[in-house]
C-alpha positions as CSV (number, residue, x, y, z in Angstrom):
1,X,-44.3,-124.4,-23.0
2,X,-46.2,-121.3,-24.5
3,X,-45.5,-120.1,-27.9
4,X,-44.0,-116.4,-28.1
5,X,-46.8,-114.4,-29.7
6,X,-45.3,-112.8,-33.1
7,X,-48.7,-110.3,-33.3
8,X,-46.8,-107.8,-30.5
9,X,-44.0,-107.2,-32.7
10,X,-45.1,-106.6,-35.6
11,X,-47.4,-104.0,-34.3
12,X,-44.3,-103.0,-32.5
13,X,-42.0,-102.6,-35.5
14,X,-45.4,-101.1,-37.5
15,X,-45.6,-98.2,-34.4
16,X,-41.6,-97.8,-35.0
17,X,-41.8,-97.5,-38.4
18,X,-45.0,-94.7,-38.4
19,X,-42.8,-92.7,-36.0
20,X,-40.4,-92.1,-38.6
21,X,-39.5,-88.1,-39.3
22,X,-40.8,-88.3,-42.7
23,X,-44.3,-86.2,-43.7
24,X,-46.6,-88.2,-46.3
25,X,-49.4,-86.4,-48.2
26,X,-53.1,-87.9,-47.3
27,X,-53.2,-90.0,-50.5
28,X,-49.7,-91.6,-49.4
29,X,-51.2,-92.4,-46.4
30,X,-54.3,-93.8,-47.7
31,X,-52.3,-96.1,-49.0
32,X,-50.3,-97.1,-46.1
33,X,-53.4,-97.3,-43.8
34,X,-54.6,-99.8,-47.0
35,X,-51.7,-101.8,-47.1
36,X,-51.1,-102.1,-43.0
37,X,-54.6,-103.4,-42.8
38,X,-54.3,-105.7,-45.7
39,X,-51.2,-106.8,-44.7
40,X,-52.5,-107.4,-40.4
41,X,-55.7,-109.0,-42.3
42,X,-53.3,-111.7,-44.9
43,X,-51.2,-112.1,-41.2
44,X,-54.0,-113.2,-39.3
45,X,-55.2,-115.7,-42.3
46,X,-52.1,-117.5,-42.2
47,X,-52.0,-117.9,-38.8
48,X,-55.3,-118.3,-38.4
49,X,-54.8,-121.3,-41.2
50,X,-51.5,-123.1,-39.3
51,X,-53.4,-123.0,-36.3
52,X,-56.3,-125.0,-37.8
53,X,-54.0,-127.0,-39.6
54,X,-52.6,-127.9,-36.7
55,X,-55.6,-128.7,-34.9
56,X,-56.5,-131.0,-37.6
57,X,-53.0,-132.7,-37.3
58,X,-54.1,-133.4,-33.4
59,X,-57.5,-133.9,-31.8
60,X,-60.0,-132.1,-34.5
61,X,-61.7,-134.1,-37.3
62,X,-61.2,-132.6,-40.8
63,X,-64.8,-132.4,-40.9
64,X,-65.0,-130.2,-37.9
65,X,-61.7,-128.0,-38.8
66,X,-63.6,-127.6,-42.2
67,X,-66.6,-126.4,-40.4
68,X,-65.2,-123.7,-38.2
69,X,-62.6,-122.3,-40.8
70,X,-66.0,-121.6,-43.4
71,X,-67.6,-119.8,-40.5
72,X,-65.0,-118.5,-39.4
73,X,-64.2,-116.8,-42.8
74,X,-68.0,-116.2,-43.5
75,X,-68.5,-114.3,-39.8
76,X,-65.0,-112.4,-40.2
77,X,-66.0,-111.1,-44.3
78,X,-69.2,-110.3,-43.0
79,X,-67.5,-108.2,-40.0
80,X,-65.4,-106.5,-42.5
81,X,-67.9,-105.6,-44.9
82,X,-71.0,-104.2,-42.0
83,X,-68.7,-103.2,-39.2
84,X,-65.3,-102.2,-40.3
85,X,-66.3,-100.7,-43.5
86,X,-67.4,-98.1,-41.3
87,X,-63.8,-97.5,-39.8
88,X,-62.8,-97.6,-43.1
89,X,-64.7,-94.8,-44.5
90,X,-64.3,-92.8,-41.1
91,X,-60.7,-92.8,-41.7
92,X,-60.8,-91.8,-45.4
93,X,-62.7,-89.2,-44.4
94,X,-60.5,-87.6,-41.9
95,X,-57.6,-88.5,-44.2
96,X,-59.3,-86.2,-46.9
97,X,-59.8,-83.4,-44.5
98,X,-56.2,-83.1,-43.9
99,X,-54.6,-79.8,-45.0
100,X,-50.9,-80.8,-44.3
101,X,-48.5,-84.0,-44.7
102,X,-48.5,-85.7,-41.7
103,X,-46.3,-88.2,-40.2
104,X,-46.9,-91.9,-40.8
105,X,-48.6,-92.2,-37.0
106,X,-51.8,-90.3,-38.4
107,X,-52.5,-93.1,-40.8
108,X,-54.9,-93.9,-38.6
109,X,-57.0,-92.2,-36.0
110,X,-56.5,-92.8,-31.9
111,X,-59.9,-94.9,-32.3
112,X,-58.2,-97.4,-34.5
113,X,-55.3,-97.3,-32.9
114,X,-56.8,-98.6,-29.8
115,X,-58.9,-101.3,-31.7
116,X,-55.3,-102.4,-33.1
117,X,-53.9,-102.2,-29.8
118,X,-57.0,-104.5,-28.5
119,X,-56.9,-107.3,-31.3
120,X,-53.3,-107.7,-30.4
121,X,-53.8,-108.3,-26.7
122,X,-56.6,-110.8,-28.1
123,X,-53.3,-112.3,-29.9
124,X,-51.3,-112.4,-27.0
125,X,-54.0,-113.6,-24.8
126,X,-55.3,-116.2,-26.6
127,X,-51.3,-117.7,-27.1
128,X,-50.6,-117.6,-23.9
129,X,-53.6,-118.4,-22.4
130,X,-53.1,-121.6,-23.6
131,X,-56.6,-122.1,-25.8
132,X,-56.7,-125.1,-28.3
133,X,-55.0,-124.7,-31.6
134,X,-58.6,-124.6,-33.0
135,X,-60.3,-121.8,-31.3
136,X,-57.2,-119.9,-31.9
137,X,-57.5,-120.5,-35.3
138,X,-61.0,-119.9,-35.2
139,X,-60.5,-115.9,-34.1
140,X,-57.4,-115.5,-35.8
141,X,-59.3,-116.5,-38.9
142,X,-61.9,-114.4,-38.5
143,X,-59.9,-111.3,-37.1
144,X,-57.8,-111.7,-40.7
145,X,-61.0,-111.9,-43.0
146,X,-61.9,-109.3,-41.6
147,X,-59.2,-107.0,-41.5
148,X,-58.5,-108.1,-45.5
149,X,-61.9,-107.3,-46.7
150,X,-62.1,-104.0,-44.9
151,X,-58.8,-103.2,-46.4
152,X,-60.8,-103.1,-49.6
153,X,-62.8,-99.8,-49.0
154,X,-59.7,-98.0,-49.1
155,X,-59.3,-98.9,-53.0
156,X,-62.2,-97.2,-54.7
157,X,-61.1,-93.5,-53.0
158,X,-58.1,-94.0,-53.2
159,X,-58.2,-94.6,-57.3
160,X,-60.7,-91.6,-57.7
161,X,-58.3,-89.3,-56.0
162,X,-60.4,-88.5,-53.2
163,X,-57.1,-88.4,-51.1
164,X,-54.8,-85.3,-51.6
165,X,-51.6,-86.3,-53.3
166,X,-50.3,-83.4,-52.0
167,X,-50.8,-80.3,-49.6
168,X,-50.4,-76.5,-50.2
């Protein structure tokens, strides 16, 4: 029997919650767009761990678990740091060009919205498809070291103030 994925609800209950009536300034939403991608990025890594552990508990060797979670780690940090630094700083900037609070939904741009969209059907696809415990926690691995380094270029403009704490 197929596990229920988890990653569809909590980017269902993160969606819910950005709908919210409120209006945040650009800095307070710096923030949340650092600490949604840290958090998704410290998810992944501890699913992305059980899932290896698990596969070490059944057919893998230690030795070959071992293997795939350094490269795994080393391929997703290296992801984070060339390719999604970029996303990163895209969305800072448009952040720092906005002229009025927004409501949580614009912590990101559509773009990133669909990438988030995408890497959760990659969840829910690779559960139900049924792939070994090991590949699974291969990409989920990666996907999280990722997401958690990338999480990082958010901290630097967000302590210089580059992000409006408020709008006028």
């Amino acid at each position: 029997m197929p596990q229920l994925p988890m990653m569809p609800f909590v980017a269902g209950a993160l969606l819910v919650a950005s709908l919210l009536p409120v209006r945040l300034p650009p800095r307070a939403l710096g923030w949340l767009a650092f600490a949604f991608w840290l958090l998704g990025g410290v998810l992944l890594l501890s699913f992305g761990t059980a899932r290896l552990l698990q596969a070490a508990r059944g057919d893998a060797t230690p030795t070959v678990v071992g293997i795939v979670a350094v490269a795994a780690l080393v391929v997703g940090a290296a992801k984070g740091w060339f390719v999604l630094r970029k996303t990163s700083r895209r969305n800072i900037e448009r952040l720092a060009a906005l002229e009025q609070a927004q409501r949580p939904i614009h912590v990101y741009g559509i773009r990133s919205w669909i990438v988030i969209g995408l890497m959760t059907g990659v969840s829910v696809g690779l559960t139900l498809g049924g792939l070994p415990p090991l590949w699974r926690g291969m990409v989920n691995l990666a996907i999280g070291a990722a997401l958690a380094a990338s999480s990082l270029n958010y901290l630097a403009p967000l302590r210089a103030g580059v992000l409006r704490s408020s709008t006028g």
